[in-house]
NUPARO-760094 format. One line per 2 residues: number of its first residue (from 1); for each residue x, y, z of C-alpha. Coordinates in steps of 0.05 Angstrom, whole numbers, plus 5000, padded with zeros to 4 digits. Example, Ala and Ser with C-alpha at 12.3 -4.5 7.8 and 13.67 -1.06 7.14 Angstrom:
<nodes>
1 = 5246:4910:5156; 5273:4979:5143
</nodes>
This chain:
<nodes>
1 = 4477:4994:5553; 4457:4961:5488
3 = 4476:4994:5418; 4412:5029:5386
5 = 4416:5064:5318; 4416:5136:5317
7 = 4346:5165:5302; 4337:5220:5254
9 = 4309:5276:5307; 4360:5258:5357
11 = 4431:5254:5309; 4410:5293:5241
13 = 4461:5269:5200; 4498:5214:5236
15 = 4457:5150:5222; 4510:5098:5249
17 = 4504:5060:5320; 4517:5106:5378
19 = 4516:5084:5450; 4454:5117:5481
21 = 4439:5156:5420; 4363:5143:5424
23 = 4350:5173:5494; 4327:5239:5496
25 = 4339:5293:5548; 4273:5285:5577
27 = 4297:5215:5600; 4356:5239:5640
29 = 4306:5269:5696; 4279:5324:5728
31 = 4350:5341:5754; 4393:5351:5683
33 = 4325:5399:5667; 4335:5442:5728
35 = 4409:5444:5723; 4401:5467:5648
37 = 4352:5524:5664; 4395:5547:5719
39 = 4459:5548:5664; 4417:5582:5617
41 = 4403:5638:5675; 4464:5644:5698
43 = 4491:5656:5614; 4435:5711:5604
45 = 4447:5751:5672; 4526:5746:5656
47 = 4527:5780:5588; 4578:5790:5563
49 = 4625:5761:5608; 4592:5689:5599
51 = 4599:5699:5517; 4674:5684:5530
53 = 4663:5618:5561; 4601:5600:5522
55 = 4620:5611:5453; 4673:5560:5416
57 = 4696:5561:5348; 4732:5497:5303
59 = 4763:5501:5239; 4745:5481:5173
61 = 4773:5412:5180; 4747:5397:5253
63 = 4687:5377:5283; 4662:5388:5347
65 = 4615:5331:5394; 4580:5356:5454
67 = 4559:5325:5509; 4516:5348:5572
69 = 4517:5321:5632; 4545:5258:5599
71 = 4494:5250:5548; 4507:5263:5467
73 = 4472:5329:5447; 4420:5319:5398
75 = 4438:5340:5324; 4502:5310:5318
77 = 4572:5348:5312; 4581:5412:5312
79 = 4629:5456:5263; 4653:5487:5222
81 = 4646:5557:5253; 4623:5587:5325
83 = 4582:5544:5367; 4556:5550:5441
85 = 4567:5513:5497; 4543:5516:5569
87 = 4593:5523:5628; 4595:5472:5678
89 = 4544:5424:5656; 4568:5410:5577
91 = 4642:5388:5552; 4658:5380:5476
93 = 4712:5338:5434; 4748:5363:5376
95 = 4761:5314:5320; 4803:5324:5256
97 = 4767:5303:5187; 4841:5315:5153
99 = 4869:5246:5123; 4926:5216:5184
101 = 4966:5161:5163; 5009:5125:5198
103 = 5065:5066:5189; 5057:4996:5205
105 = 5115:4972:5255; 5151:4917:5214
107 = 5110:4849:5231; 5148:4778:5227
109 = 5104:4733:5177; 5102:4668:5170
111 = 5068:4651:5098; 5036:4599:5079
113 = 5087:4556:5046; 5133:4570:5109
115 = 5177:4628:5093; 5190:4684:5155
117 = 5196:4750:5119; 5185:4823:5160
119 = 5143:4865:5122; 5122:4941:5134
121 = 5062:4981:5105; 5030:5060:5113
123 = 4956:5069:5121; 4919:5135:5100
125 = 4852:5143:5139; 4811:5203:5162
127 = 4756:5209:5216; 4681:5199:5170
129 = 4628:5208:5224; 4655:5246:5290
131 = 4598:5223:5334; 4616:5155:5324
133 = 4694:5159:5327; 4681:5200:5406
135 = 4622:5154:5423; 4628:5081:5397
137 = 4707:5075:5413; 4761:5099:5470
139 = 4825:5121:5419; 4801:5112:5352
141 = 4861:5132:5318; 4898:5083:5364
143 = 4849:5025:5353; 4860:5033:5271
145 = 4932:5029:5284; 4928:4957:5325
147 = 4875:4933:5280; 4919:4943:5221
149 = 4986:4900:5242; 4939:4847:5261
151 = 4908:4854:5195; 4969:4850:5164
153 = 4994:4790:5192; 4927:4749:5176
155 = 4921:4773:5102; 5003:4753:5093
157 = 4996:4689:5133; 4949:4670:5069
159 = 4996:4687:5013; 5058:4656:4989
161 = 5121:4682:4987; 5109:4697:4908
163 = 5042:4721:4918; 5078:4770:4963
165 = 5127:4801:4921; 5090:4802:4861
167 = 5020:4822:4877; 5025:4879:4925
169 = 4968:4921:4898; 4921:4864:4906
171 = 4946:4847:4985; 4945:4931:4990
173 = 4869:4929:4967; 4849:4862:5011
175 = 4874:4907:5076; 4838:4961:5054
177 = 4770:4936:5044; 4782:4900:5109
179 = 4802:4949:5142; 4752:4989:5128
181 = 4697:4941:5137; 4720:4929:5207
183 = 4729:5007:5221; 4665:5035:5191
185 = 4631:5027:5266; 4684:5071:5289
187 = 4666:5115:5249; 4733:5111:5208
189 = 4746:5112:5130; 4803:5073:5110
191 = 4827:5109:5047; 4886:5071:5028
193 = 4945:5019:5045; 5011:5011:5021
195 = 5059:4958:5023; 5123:4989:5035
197 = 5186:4938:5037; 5182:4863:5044
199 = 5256:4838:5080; 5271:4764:5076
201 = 5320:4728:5108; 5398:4734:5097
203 = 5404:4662:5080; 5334:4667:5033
205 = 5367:4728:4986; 5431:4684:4978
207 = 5393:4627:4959; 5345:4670:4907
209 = 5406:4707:4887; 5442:4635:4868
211 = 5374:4613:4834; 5371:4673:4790
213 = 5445:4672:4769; 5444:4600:4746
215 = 5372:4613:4707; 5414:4663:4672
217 = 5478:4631:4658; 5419:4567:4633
219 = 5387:4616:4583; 5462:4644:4557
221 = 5487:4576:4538; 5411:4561:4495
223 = 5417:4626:4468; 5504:4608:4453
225 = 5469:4548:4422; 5426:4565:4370
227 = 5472:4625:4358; 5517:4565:4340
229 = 5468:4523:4290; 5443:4581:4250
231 = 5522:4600:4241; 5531:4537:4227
233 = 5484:4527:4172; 5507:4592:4139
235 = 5560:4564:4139; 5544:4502:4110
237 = 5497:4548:4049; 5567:4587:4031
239 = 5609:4521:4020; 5554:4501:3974
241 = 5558:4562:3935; 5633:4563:3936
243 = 5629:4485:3908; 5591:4507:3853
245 = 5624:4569:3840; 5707:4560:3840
247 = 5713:4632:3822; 5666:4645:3887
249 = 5721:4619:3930; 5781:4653:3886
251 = 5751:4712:3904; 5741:4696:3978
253 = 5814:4688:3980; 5826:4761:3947
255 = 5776:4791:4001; 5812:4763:4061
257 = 5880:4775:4032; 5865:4848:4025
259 = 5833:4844:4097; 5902:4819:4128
261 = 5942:4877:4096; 5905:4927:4118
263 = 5920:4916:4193; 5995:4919:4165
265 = 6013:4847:4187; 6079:4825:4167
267 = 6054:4749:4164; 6013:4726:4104
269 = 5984:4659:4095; 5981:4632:4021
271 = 5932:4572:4028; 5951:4511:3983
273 = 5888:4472:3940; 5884:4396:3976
275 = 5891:4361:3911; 5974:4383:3904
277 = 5975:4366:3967; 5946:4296:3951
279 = 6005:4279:3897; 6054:4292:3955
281 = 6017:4243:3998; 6023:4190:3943
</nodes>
């Protein structure tokens, strides 16, 4: 039977694609009509016995979809509250509007520049139109769950392995939005997916690990370098000062004598000017 679109004096509310929604119970025959009379005589002349079959009650957070003799009962779900059913000839489903989530087994990816990594994820979703959840699909809950690894491994399999670990919240919304695209005739709304761990290969981490280390130990020797230049032209400034100044360097050599006998060092060095040296020499 072909999909038709829900009608608004045969679902109320519900305006999504329901199998069989259109038909009304004048189309299921003369037969359905006599059997529903019959239940409704049978209810009246039982009173008050029949009151404990026939009357049904769901919670807050559930919502409840009839159907008799097979056929959806016009004016979509029922709930919250008490609601009435007929014995023999109508059967109901509960659904849960509360937000499930589940987690995403661990799916082997391979990216798109080549690199196998196992990545897990938890989506949040909760049940938006009850009709459509019991009427367009077998296990909806179960469905969601399939669709998303499968999801999952088509949105990865277009990201590379940096696009991966640093834009999780973008890959998180893509799966949403898809999900939820592909869901919303199941009468599911996909609130929210999240990336939980992204495991890569033993050999992979040593090789980022090595990477990492040596782009470190690369940025330590620059930064020993031009720690080294701008000492060494401070250097260079105070020999020009001292040059000018002989009293400058006099006084140098006070400083650091007084430094040494502080620590209580039995050694001192007396430094000699080059130019006696230079006589010597000659």
């Amino acid at each position: 039977m072909a999909e038709r679109k829900l009608s608004t004096n045969t679902a109320g509310p519900d305006q999504d694609f329901v199998f069989g929604a259109n038909e009304n119970e004048e189309s299921s025959g003369g037969c359905a009509m006599i059997l529903t009379i019959l239940c409704y005589i049978i209810v009246v002349f039982t009173v008050p016995l029949s009151l404990c079959v026939c009357i049904k009650v769901v919670q807050e957070y559930e919502r409840a979809v009839i159907f008799r003799l097979g056929r959806l009962v016009s004016g979509g779900a029922k709930g919250p509250g008490i609601f009435f059913v007929l014995p023999c000839i109508e059967q109901y489903t509960k659904c849960d509007l509360r937000t499930i989530s589940f987690d995403i087994p661990p799916q082997e990816v391979l990216t798109r520049d080549s690199v196998t990594v196992s990545v897990d994820a938890v989506v949040y979703y909760k049940i938006s139109n009850p009709t459509v959840s019991v009427a367009n699909v077998a296990d909806a809950a179960h469905s969601t769950q399939l669709l998303a690894q499968t999801t999952l491994r088509n949105v990865l399999g277009t990201k590379n392995l940096t696009e991966i670990l640093a834009e999780r919240d973008i890959i998180s919304q893509d799966m949403q939005n898809t999900l939820d695209e592909a869901t919303d005739r199941w009468g599911i709304k996909v609130e929210r997916v999240e990336i939980k761990d992204v495991r890569l290969p033993l050999q992979l981490q040593r090789a980022m690990a090595a990477e990492a280390e040596a782009a470190r130990e690369a940025r330590a020797k620059v930064i020993a370098a031009e720690g080294e230049q701008k000492a060494s032209k401070a250097l260079k400034e105070a020999a020009d000062i001292m040059a000018d100044s002989p009293a400058a360097l006099q006084l140098r050599y006070l400083q650091t004598l007084n430094s040494i006998s502080a620590e209580k060092n039995s050694t001192i060095i007396f430094p000699l000017p080059m130019d006696l040296l230079t006589h010597f020499v000659k």
